[in-house]
Each structure stands twice: as C-alpha cells, then as structure tokens.
Backbone bond lengths (Angstrom), bond angles and torsions (degrees), N, CA, C in turn:
res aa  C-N    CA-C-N  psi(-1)  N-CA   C-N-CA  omega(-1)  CA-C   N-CA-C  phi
1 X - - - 1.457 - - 1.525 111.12 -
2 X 1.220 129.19 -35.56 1.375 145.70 -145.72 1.516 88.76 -92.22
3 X 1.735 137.05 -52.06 0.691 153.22 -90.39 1.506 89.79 -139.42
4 X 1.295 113.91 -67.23 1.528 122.46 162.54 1.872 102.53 -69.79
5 X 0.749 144.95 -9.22 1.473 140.45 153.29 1.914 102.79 -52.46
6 X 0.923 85.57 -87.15 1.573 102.26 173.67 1.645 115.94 -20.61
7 X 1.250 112.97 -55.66 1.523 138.90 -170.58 1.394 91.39 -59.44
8 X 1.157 123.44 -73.37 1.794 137.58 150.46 1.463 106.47 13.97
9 X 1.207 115.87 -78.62 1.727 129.87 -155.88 1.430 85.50 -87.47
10 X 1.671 94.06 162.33 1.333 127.30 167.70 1.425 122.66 -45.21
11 X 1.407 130.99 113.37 1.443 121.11 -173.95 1.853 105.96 -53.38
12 X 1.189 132.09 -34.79 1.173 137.25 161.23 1.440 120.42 -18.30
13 X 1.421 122.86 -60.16 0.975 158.03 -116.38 2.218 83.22 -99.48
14 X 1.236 103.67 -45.72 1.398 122.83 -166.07 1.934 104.20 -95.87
15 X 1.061 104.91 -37.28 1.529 109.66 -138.62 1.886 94.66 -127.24
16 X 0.910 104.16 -16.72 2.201 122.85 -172.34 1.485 87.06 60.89
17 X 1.327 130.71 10.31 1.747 92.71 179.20 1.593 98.35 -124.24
18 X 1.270 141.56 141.70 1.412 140.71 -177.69 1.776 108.94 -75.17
19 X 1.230 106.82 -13.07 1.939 105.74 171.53 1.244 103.09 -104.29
20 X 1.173 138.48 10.11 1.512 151.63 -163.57 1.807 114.00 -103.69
21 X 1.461 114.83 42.26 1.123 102.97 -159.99 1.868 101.50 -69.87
22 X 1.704 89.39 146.37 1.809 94.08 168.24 0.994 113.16 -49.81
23 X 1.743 123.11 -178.57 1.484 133.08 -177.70 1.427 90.73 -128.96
24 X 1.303 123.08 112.15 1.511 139.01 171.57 1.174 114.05 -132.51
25 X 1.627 98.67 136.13 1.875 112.88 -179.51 1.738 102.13 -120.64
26 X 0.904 122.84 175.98 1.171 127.26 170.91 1.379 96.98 -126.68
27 X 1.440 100.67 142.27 1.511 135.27 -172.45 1.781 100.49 -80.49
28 X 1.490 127.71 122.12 1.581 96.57 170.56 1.700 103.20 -119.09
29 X 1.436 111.47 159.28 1.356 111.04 -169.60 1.669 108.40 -67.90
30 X 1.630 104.15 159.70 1.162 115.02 -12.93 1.528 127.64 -81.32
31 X 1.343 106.72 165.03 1.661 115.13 -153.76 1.498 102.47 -65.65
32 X 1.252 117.82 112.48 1.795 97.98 153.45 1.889 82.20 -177.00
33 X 0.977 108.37 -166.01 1.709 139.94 171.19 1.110 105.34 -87.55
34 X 1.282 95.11 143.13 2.084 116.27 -170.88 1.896 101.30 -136.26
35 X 1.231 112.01 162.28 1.180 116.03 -179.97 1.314 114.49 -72.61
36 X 1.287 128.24 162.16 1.555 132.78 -150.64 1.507 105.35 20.32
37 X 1.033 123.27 65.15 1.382 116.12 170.76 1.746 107.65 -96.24
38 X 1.475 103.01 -24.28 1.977 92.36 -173.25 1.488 101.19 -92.19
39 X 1.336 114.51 -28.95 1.747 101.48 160.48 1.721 121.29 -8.50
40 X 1.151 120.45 -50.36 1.658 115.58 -176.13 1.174 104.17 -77.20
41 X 1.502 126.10 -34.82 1.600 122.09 176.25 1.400 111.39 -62.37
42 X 1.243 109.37 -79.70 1.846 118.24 165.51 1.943 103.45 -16.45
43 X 1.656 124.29 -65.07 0.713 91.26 176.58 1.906 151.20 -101.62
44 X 1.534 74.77 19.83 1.540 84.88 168.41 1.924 117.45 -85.37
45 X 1.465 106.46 -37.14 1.209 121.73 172.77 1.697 118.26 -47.82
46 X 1.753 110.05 -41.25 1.561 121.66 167.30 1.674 110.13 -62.63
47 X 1.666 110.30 -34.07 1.230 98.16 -159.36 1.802 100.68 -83.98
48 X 1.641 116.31 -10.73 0.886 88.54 -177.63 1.670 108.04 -98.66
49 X 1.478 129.18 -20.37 1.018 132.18 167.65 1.430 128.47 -29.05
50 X 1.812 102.36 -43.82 1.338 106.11 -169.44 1.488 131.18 -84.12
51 X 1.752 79.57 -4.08 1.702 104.70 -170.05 2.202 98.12 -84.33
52 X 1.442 110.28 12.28 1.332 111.84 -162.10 1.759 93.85 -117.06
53 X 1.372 95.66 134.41 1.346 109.92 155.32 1.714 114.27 -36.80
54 X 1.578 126.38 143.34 1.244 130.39 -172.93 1.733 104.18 -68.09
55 X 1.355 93.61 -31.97 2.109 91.00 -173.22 1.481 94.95 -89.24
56 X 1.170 140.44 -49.70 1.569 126.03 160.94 1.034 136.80 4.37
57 X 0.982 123.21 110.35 1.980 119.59 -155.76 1.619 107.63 -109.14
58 X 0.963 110.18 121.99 1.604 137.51 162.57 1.138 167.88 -86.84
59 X 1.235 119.88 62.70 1.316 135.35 -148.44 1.925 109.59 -72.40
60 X 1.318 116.35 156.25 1.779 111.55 177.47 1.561 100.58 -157.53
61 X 1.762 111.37 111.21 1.136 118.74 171.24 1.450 125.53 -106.74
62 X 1.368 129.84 103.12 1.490 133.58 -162.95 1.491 101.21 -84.30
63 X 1.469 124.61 121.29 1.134 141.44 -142.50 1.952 91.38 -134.19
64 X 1.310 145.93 86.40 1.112 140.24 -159.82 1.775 112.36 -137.35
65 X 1.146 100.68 152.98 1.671 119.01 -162.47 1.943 84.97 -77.48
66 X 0.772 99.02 106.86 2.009 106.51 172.17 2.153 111.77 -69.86
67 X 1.179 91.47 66.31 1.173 93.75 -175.70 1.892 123.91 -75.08
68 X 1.271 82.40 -13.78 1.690 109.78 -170.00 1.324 122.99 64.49
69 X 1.700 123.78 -162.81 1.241 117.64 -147.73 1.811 138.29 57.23
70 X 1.352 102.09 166.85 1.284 115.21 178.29 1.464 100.85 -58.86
71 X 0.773 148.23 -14.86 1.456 126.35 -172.81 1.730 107.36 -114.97
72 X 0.849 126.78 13.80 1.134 151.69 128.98 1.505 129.48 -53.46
73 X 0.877 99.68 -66.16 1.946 113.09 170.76 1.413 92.23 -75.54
74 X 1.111 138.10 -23.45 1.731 118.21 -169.88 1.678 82.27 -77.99
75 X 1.160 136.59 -85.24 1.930 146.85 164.48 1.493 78.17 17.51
76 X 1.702 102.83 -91.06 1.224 106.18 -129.01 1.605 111.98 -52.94
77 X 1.285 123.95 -24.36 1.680 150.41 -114.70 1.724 78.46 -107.27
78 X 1.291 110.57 -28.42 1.649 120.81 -167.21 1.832 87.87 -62.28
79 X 1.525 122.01 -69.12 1.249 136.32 -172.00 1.531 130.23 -64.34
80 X 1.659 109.62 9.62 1.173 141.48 -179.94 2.129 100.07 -69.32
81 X 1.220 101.64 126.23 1.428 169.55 -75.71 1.433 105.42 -28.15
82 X 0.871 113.84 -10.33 2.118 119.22 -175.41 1.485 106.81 -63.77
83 X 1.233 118.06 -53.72 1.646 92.84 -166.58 1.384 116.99 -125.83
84 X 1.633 114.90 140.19 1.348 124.86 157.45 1.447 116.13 -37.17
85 X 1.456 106.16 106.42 1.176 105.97 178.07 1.986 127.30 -111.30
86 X 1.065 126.22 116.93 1.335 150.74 -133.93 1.648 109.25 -115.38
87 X 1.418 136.62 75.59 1.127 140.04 -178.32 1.319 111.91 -53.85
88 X 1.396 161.99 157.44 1.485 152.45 55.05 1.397 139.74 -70.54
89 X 1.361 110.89 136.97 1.504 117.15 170.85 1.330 127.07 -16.37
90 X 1.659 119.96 107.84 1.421 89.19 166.72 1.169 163.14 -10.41
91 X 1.245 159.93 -174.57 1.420 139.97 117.11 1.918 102.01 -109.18
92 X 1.369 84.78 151.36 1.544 115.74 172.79 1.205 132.65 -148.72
93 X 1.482 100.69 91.64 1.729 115.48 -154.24 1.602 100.48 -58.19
94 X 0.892 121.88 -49.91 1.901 130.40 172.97 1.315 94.20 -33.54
95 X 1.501 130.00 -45.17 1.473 102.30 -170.08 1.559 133.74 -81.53
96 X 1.512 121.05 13.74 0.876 138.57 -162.16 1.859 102.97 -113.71
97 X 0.517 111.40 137.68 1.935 113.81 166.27 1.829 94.12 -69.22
98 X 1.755 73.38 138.68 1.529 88.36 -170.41 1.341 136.37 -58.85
99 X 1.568 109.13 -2.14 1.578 128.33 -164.53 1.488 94.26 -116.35
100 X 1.508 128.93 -6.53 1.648 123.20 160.14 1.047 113.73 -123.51
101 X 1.352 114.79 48.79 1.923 124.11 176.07 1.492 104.77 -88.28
102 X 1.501 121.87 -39.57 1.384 112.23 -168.45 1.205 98.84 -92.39
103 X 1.542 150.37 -13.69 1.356 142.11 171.62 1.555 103.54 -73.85
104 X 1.473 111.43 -47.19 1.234 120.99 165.84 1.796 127.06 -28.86
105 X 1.187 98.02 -48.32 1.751 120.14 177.88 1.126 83.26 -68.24
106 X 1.602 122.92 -91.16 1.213 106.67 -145.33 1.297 132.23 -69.23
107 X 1.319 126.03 -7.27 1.768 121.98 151.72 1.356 107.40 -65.38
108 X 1.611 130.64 -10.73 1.315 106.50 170.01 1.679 113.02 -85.37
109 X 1.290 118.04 -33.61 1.460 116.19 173.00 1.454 103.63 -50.14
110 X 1.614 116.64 -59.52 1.244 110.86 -166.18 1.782 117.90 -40.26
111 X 1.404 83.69 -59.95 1.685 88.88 158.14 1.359 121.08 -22.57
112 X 1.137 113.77 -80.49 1.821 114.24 179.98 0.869 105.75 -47.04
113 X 1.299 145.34 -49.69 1.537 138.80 -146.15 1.808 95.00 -77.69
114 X 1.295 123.19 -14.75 1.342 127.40 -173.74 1.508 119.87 -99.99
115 X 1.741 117.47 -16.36 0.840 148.90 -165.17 1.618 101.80 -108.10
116 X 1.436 125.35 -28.35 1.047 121.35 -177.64 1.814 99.24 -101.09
117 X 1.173 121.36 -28.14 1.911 136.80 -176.66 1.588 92.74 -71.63
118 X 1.399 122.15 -10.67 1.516 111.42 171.91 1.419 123.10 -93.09
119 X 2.092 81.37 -41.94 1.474 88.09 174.55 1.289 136.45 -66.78
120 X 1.795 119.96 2.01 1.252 145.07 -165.49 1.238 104.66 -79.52
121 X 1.730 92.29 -53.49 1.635 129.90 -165.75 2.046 95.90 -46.45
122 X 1.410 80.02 -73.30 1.791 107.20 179.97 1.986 112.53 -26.03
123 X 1.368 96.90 -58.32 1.705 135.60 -168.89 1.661 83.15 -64.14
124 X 1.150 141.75 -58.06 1.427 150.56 -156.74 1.969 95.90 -75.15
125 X 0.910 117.59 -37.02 1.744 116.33 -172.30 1.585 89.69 -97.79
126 X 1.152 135.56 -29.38 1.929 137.01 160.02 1.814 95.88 -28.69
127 X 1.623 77.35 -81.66 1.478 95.25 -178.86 1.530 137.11 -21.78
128 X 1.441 116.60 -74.75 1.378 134.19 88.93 1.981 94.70 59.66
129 X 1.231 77.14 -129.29 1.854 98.11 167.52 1.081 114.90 -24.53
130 X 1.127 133.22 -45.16 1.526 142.76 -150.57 1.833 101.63 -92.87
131 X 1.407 107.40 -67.80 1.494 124.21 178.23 1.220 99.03 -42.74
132 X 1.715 87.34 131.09 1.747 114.43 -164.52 1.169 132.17 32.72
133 X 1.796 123.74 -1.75 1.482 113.05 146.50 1.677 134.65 -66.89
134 X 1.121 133.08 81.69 1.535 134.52 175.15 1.224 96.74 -31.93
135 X 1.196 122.22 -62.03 1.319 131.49 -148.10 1.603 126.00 -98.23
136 X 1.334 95.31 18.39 1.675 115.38 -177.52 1.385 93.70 -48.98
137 X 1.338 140.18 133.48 1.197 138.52 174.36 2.107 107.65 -74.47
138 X 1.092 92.92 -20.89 1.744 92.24 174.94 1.267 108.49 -79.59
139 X 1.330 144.41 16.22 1.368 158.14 -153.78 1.762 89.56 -131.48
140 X 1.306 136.21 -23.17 1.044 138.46 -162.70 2.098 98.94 -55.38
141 X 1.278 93.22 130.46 1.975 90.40 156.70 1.558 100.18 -58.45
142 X 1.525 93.51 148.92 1.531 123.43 -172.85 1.403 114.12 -101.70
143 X 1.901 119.11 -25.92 1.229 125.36 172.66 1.576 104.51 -79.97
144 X 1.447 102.38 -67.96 1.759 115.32 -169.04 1.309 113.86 -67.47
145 X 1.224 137.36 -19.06 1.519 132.18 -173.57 1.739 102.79 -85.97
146 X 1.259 100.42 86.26 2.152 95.66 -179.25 1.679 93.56 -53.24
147 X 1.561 115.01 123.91 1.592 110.02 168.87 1.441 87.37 -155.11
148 X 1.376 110.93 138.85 1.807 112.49 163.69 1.432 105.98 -91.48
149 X 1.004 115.13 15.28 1.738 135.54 160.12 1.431 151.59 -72.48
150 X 1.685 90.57 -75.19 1.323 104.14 177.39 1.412 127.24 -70.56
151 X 1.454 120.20 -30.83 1.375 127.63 -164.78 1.679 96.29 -74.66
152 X 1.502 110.71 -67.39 1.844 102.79 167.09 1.590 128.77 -43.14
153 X 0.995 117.63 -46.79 1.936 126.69 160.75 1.468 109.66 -42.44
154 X 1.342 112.40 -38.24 1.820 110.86 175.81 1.296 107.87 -90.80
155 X 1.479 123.24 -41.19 1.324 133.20 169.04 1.718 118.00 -43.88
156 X 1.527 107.54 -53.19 1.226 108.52 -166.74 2.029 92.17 -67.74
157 X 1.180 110.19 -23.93 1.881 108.85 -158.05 1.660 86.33 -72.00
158 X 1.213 110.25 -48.57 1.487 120.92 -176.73 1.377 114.51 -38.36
159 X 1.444 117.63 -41.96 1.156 142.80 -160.94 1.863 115.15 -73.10
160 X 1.459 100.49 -59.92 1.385 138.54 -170.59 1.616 113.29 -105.27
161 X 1.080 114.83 -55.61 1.280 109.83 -177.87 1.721 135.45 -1.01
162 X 1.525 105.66 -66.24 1.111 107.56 -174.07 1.419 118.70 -110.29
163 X 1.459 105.40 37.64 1.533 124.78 133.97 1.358 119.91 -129.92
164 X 1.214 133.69 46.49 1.304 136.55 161.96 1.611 109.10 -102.36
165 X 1.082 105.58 137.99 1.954 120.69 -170.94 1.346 83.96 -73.54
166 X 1.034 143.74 -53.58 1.364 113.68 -168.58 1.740 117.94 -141.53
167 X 1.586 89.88 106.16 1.584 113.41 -151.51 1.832 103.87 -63.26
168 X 1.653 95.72 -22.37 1.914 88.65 -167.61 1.515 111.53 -77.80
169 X 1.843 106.67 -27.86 1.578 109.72 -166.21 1.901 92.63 -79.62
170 X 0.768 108.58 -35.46 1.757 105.95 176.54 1.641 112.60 -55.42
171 X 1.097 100.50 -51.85 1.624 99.32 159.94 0.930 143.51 -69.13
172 X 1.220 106.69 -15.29 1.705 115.27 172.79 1.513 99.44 -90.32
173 X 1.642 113.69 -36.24 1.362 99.97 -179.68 1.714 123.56 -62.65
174 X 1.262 113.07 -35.85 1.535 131.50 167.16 1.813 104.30 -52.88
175 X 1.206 102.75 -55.12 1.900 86.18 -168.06 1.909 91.51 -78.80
176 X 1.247 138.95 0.27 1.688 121.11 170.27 1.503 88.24 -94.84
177 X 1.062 151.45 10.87 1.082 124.07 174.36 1.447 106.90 -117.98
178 X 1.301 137.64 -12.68 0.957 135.33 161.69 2.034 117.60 -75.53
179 X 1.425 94.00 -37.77 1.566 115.88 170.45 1.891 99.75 -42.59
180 X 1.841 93.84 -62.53 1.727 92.44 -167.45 1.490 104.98 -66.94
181 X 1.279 141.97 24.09 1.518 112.05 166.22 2.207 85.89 -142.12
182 X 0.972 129.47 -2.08 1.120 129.18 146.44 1.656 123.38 -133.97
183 X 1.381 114.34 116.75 1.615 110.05 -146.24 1.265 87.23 -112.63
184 X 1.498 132.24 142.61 1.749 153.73 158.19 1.412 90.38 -37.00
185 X 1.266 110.94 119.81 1.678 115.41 158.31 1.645 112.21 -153.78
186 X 1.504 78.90 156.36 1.849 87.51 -162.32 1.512 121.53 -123.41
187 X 0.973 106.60 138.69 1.890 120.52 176.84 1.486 110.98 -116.01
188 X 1.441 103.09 -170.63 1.355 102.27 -173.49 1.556 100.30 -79.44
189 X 0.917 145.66 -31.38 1.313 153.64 166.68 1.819 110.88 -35.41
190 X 1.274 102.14 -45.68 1.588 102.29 178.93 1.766 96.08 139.39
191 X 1.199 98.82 -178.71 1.886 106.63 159.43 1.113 136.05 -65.21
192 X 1.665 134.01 149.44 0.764 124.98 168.36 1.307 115.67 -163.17
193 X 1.321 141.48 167.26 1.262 145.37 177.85 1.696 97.75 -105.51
194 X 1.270 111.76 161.24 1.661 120.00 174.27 1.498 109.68 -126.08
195 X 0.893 151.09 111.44 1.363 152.11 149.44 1.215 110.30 -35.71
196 X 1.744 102.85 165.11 2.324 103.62 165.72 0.739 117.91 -27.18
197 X 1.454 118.05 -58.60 1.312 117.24 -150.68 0.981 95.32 -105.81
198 X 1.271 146.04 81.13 1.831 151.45 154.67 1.502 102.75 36.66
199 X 1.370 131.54 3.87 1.603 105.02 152.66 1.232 145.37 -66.14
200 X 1.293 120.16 89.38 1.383 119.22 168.25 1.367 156.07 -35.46
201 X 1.362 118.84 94.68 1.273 134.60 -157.12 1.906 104.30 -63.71
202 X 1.145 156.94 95.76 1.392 146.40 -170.78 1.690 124.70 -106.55
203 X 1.443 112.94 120.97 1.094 104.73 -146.61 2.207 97.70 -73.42
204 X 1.317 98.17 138.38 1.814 101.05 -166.88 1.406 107.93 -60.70
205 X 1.320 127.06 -5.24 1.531 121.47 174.39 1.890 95.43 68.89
206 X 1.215 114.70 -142.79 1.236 110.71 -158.91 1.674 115.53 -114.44
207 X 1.654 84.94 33.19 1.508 108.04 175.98 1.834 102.14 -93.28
208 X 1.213 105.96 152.26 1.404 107.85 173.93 1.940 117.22 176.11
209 X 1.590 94.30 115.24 1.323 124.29 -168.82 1.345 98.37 -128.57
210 X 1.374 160.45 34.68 0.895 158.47 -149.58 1.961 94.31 -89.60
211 X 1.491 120.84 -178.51 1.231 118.71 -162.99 1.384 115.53 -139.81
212 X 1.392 93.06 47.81 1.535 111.32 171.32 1.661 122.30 -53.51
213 X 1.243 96.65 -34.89 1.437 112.33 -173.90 1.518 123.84 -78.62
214 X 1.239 100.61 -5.43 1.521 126.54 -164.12 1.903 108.49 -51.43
215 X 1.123 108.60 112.25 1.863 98.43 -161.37 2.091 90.72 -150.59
216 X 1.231 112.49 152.41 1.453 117.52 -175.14 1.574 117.93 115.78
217 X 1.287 102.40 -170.10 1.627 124.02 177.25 1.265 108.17 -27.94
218 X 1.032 138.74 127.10 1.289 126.93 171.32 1.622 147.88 83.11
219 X 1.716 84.76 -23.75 1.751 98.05 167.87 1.558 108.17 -90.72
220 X 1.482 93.43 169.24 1.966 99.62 -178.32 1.660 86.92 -122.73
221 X 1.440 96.57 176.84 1.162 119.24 -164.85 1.744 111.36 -56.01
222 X 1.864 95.20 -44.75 1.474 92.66 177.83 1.845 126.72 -92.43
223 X 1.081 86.03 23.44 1.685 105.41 167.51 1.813 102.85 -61.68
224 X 1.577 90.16 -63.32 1.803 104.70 177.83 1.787 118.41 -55.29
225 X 1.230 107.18 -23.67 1.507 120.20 -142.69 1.478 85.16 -101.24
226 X 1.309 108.23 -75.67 1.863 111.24 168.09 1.307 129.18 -42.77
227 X 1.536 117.52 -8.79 1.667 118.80 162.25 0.897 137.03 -98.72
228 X 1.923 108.25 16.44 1.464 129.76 175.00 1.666 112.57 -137.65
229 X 1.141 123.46 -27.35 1.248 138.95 168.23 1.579 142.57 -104.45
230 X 0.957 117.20 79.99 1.544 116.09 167.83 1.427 124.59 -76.49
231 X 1.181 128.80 134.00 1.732 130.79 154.62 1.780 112.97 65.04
232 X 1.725 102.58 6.43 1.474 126.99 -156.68 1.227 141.64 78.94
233 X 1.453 105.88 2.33 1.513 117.90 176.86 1.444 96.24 -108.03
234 X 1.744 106.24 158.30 1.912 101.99 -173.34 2.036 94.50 -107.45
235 X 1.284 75.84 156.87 1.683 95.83 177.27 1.446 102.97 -116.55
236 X 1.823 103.55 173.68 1.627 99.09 168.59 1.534 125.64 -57.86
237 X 1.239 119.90 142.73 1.717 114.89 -175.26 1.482 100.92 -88.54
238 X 1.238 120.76 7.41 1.478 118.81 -169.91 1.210 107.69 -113.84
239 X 1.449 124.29 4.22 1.478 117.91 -167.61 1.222 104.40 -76.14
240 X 1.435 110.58 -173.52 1.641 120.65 172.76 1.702 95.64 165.27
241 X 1.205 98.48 158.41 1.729 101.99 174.71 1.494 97.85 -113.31
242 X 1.554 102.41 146.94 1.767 98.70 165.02 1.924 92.06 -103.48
243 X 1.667 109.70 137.54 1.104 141.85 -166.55 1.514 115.86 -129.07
244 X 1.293 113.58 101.75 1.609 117.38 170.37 1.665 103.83 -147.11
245 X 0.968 103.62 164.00 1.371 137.86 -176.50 1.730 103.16 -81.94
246 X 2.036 96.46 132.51 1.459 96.04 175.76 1.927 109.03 -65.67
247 X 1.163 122.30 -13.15 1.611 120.01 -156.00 2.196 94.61 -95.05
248 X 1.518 95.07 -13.92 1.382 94.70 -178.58 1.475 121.82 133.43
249 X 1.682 112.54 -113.04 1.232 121.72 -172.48 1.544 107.09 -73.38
250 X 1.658 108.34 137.00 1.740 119.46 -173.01 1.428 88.04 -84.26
251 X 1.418 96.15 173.52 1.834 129.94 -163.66 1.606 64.17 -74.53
252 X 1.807 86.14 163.53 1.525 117.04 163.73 1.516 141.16 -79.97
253 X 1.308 91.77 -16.39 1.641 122.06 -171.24 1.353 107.52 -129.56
254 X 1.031 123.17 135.52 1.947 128.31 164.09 1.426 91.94 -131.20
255 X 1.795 125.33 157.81 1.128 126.87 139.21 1.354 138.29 -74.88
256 X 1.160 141.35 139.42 1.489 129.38 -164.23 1.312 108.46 -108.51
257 X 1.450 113.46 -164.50 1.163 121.35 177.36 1.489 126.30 -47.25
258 X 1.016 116.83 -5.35 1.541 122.14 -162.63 1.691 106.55 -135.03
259 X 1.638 109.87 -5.90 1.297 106.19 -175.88 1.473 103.60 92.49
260 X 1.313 151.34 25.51 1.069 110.07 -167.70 1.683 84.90 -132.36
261 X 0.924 138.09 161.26 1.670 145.22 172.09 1.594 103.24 -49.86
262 X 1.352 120.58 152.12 1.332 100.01 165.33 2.010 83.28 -173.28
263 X 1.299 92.40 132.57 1.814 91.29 178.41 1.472 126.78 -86.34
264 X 1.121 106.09 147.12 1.824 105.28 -162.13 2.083 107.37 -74.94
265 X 1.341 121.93 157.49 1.242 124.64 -143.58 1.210 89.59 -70.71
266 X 1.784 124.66 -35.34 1.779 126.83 -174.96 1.431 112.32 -110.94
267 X 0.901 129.47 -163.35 1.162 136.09 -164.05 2.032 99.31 -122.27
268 X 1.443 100.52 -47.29 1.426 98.82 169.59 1.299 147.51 -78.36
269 X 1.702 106.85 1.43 1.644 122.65 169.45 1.409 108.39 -173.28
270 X 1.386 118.83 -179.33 1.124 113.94 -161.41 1.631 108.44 -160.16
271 X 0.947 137.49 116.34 1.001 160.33 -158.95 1.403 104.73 -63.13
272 X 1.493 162.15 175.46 1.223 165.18 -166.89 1.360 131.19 152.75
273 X 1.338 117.05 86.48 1.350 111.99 178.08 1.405 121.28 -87.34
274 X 1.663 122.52 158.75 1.220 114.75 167.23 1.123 137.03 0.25
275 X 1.524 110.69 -55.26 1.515 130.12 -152.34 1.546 97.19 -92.42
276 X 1.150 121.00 13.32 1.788 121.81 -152.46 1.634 116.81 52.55
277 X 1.358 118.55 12.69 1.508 98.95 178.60 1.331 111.87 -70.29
278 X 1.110 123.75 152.98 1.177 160.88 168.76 1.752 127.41 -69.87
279 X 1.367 104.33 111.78 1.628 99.96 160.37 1.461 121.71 -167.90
C-alpha cells in the first residue's frame, strides 16, 4: 500500500528531480528485513550512478521503515558510509479502523515526503563540508587510515545524522575530534594527516585519479557507490591521497575497496582513495 502510494505522487516530490524516480520495494509480511535484501538497492543505485558523468555529483538518502532488531542493522550496515540514512514508523494498515485506512496511508506518505525534504536539507550541509575540502578529515579511508577514531566519528554520523537538529555542529564536532588525536600538518610537500602507524596521508594537490570508476572482477557494488558518496552528500570522484612513510618504502599489501589485499603500483607510495581503492 505504502509503496504503490508513493508510486502515485510525483517522483519530484521524493527525489527534486521529475526523471528521478525513487527506489521502492515493498516489505512482505512478516514485516522486518531479510538477508540480501539491499542487494536490489545497491544495485539499482550502481546502475544509476554509472549512467553519470565522473564530475556529476551524487547524493543517496536511505529513507527506511524502523522496524528494529538485528536484521535491521544487518540492511542498514549494507549502506555504510554512503548514505544518509532516515528512519520512519512503520505503517500498519490493520491498525486503523477500516473506514480510516486510506486517510491513514496518506498522512503516512505525507510523512515521508517530510522526512525525506529534511533528509535533502541534512545531505545539502554533507555536501557543504565536503565541497572543495580535499582534506576534510571525514573523507579519511576507513580501511587504510589506522585511527581508534575516525571509523566511530563516521560511524556514530552514520548512525544519527539524519536526526540530529543540527546536522552542521555535529559535523564539525566529528571532523575536531578526529583533528584532536590526528591534527592537519604541513611541510614543504603539502598537507597531510598521519595515521598510527606513521603513514602519511598527502593531500594530491591538483592531481586527481581517484577510482570512482572502479567496476569488474572482484569489486561489489559499493566499491562504485563509496567513490562518489559519503554520509549522503557527494565528494570529488577524483580524489585520493598520495601516502608514504617518512623511513621510505610502503607496506606491500593494503586492503581495498572490497577488502581484499592488493599491492600498491611502486614500492615508494601508494595511492588511496576514499573508498580504500588502491593504486
């Protein structure tokens, strides 16, 4: 019902663009999250990503029935760091007397449509942050950056985000708190952040190969998805840090986008984008 409600209204209405239709599934009883269930999102979200120019900016707000439980957090855990994610109340047409079920629906759509016009709102100050900072420290890789920091600071935004009253001071509080235990510092080389282990994160200057494009053997859906989207606001798809060590030659192995080991192209630095890709 909810679902074909939706279908109903103007894709506009959800999405601000009228060729922009949402991505809606219907839930079937009983109600909750099932395994591979975001698989169809992930891959509708790639198919439309790829259909976008590389400088094309991309925003993704996950808008979901808060049913709770573990299988819930397994869903959401799928959309982990890419999208603003946006809880509302079920609906449960049974709970209504049967002669205020369809008024019923539609104050619950309305609902969403208000719930998602925030999450836009929210996604727009993401954005925000991101635009023309390289070096936003919330931009940090989540595999390669050793921090007992950063990964929870994005985690907790992941978490909260798009119900916090005020989305910019939360973000600012997340990048000073990652700042105070790894602080922006600069050489003649340029900026950079350092991880635990003294690898140096370097900001690429006005170089940019980043691995947005990243598609084949071995990648998953959010390989593509994570090299344009953070927290739901889009960043450059070209970024990447160059990363080496003051003593010299980098480790042999990094994990990439997909988790899997993969060795960097030189021996003396190593390339690293957002997404952990690798080069």
């Amino acid at each position: 019902m909810v679902v074909d409600a939706i279908n109903q209204r103007p894709s506009a209405r959800f999405t601000g663009e009228h060729n922009n239709s949402p991505i809606v599934r219907a839930i079937r009883e009983p109600y909750a999250y099932r395994f591979g269930m975001a698989d169809f999102y992930l891959e509708e979200l790639v198919g439309r990503i790829e259909s976008l120019k590389i400088t094309a900016e991309a925003s993704i707000i996950l808008t979901y029935a808060a049913y709770g439980g573990v299988e819930m957090k397994d869903f959401l855990s799928e959309f982990f760091p890419f999208a603003l994610c946006a809880p509302v109340e079920p609906f449960y047409p049974n709970h209504a007397p049967k002669a205020e079920r369809r008024s019923a629906l539609l104050r619950h759509v309305d609902m969403i449509e208000t719930v998602v016009a925030e999450a836009q709102d929210k996604a727009r100050v993401v954005r925000d942050t991101f635009s023309g900072q390289p070096m936003c420290p919330l931009l940090l890789p989540l595999r390669n950056f050793t921090s007992e920091v950063v990964k929870p600071e994005v985690e907790a935004l992941f978490d909260n985000l798009a119900v916090d009253p005020d989305p910019r001071s939360r973000l600012t509080a997340a990048s000073g708190a990652i700042i105070e235990s790894h602080p922006l510092r600069r050489a003649s080389g340029g900026a950079y952040y350092e991880d635990d282990r003294r690898l140096k994160f370097k900001s690429p200057g006005t170089d940019r190969h980043g691995a947005a494009r990243l598609v084949g053997v071995g990648h998953k859906a959010y390989c593509l998805i994570n090299g344009r989207v953070r927290l739901g606001g889009p960043f450059d798809a070209l970024l990447h840090y160059d990363c080496d060590y003051e003593r010299g030659a980098v480790d042999r192995k990094y994990l990439n986008c997909h988790g899997a080991p993969q060795e960097p192209a030189k021996a003396t630095h190593v390339n690293i984008a957002p997404s952990d890709a690798i080069r």
